[in-house]
N, CA and C of each residue as an Amber inpcrd file, in Angstrom:
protein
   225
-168.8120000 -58.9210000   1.2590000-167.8080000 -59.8830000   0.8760000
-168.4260000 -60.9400000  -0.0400000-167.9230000 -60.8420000  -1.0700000
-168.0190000 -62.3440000  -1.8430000-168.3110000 -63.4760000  -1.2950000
-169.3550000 -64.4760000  -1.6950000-169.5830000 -65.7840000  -1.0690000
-168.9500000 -66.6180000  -1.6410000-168.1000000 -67.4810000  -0.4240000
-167.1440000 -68.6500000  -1.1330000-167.6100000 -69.4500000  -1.8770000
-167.7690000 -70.0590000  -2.9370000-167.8020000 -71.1510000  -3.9080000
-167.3700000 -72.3590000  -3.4940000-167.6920000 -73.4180000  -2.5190000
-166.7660000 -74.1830000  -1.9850000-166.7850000 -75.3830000  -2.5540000
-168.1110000 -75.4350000  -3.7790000-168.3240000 -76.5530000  -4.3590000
-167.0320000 -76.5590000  -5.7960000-166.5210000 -75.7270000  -6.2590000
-165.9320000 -75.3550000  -6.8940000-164.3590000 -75.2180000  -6.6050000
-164.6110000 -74.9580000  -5.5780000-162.6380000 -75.2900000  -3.9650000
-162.7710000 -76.8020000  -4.5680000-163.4940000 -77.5360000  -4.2770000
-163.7290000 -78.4890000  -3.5180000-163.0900000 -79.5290000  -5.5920000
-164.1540000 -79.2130000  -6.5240000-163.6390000 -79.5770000  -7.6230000
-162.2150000 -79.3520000  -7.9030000-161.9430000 -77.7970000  -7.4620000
-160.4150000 -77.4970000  -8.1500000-159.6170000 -78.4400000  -7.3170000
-159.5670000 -78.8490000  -6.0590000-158.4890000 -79.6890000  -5.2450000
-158.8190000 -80.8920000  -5.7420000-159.8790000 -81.5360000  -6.2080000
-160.0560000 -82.6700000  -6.7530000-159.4480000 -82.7460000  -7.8250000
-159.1210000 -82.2360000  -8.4440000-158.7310000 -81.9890000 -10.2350000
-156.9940000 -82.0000000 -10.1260000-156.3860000 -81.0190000  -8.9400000
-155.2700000 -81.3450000  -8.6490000-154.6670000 -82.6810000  -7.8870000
-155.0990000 -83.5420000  -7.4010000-154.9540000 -84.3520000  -6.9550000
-155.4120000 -85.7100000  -7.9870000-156.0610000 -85.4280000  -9.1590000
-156.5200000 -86.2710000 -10.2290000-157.2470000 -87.2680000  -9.8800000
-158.3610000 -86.9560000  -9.0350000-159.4410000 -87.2680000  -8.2240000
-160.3170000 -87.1950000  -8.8180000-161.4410000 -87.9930000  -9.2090000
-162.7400000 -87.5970000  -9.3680000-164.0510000 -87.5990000  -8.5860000
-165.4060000 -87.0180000  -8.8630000-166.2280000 -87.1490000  -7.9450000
-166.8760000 -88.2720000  -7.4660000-166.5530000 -89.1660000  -8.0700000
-166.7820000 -90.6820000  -8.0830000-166.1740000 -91.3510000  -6.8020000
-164.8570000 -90.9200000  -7.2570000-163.6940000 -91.3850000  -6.1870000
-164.2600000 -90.8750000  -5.1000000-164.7520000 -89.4620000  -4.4720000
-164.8690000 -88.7330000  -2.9900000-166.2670000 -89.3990000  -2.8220000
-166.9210000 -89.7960000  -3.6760000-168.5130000 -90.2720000  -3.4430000
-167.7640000 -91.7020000  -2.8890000-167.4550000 -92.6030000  -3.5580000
-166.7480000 -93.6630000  -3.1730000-165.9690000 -93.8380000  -1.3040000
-165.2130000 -92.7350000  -1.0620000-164.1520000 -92.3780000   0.1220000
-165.6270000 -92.0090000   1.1770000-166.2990000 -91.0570000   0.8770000
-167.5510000 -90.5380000   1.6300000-168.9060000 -92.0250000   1.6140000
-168.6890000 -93.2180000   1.3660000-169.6970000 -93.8270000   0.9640000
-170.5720000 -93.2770000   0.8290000-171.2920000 -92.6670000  -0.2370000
-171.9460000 -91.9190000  -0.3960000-172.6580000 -92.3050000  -2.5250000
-173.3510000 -92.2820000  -2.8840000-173.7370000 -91.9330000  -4.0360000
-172.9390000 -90.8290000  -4.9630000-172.7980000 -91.1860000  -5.9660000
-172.1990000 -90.1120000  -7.0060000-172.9790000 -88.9210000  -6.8150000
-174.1860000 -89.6360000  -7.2590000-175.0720000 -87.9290000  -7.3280000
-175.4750000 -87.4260000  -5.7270000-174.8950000 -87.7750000  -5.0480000
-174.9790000 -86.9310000  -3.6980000-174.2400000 -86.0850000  -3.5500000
-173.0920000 -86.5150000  -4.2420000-171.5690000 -85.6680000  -4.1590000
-171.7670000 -84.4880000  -5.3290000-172.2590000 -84.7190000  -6.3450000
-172.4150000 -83.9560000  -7.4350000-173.5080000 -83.1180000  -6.8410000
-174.3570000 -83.0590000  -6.3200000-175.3000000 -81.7950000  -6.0060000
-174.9280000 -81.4790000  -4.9870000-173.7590000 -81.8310000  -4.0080000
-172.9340000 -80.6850000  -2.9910000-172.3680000 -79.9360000  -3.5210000
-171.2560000 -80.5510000  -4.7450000-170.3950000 -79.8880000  -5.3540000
-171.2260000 -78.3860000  -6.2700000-172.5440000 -78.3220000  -6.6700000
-172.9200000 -77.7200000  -7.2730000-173.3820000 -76.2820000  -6.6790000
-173.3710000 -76.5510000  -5.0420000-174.2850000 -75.9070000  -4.4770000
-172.7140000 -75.0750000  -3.6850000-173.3060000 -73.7700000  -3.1340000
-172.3310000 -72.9360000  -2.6260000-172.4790000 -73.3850000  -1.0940000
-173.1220000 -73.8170000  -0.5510000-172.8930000 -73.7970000   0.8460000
-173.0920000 -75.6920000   0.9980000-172.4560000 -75.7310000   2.0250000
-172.3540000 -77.4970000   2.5690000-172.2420000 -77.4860000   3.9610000
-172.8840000 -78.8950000   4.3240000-173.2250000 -79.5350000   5.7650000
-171.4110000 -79.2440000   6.5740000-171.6200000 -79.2310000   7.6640000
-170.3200000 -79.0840000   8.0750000-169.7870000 -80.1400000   8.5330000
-170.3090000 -81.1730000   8.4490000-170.0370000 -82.3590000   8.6420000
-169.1480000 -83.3960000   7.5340000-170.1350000 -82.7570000   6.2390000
-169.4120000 -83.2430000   4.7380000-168.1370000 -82.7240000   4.7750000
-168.2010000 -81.2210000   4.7940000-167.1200000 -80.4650000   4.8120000
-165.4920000 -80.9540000   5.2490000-166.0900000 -81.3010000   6.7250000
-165.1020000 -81.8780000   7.6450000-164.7950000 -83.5620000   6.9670000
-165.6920000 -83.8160000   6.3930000-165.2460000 -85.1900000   6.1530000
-164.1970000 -85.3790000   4.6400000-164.7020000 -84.3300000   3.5570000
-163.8600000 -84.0040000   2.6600000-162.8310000 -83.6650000   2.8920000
-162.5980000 -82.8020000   3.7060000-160.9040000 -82.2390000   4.0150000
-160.4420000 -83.4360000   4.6370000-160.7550000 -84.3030000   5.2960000
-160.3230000 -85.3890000   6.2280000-159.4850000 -86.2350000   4.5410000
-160.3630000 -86.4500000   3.7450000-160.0840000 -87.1220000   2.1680000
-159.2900000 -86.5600000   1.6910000-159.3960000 -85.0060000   1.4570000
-158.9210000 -84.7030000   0.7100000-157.2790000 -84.0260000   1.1500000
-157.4490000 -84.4700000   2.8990000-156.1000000 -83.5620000   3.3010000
-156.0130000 -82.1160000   3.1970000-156.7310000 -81.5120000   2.9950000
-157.0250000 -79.7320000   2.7550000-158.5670000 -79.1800000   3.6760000
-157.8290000 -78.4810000   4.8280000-158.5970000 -77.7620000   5.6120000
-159.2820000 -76.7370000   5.0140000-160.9910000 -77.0890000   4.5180000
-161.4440000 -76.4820000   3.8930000-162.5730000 -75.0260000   4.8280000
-162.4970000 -75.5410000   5.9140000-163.1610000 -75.0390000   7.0950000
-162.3220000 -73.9390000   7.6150000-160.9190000 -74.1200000   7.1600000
-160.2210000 -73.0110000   7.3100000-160.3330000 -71.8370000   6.8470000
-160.9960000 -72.2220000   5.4400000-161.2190000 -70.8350000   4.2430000
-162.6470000 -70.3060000   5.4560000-163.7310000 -70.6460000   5.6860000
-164.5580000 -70.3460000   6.4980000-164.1780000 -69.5920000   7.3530000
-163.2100000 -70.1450000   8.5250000-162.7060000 -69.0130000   9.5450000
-161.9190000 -68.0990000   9.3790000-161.2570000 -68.1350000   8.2110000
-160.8490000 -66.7580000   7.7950000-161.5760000 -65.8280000   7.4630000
-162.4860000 -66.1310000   6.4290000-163.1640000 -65.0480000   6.6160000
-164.1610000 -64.2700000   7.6550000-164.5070000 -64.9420000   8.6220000
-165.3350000 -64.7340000   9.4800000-163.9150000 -64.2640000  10.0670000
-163.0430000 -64.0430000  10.5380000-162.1030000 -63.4200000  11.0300000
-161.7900000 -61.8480000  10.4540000-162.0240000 -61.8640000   9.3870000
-161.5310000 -60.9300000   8.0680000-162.8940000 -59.9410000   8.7350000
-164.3150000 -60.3350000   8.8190000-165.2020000 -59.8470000   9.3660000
-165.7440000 -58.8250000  10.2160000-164.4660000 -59.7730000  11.1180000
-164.7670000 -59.6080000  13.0220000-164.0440000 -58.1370000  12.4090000
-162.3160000 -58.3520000  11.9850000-161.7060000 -57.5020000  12.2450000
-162.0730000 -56.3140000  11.5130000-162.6150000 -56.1120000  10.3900000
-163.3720000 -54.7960000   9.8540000-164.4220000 -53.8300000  10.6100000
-164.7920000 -55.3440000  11.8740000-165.8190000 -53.9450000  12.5480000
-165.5600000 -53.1020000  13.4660000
């Protein structure tokens, strides 16, 4: 299975919402460039995770258990 891109989820819902990474660095008190080298990277803390969807209103942890569901049920 394909590995999710979540730094890239994570831009596209920002972009629809006319959000920038500034703004979620800002919401996350956090540094710009902290947010920018999550966003870059394919895998993230599950903690960030949870705290972005909390921001961003989009259960991103969901895409996660689906596929690990998608998984289970193939074997």
């Amino acid at each position: 299975m394909k590995q999710l891109e979540i730094g890239q989820l994570i831009l596209q819902k920002l972009k629809e919402e006319e959000r920038s990474q500034a703004w979620l660095a800002k919401k996350m008190g956090r540094h710009r460039g902290y947010v920018m080298h999550l966003l870059e990277k394919n895998d993230i803390y599950v903690n960030d995770l949870t705290e972005i969807s909390k921001i961003l209103n989009y259960n991103f942890l969901e895409l996660y258990a689906s596929r690990v569901n998608e998984e289970l049920s193939a074997k």
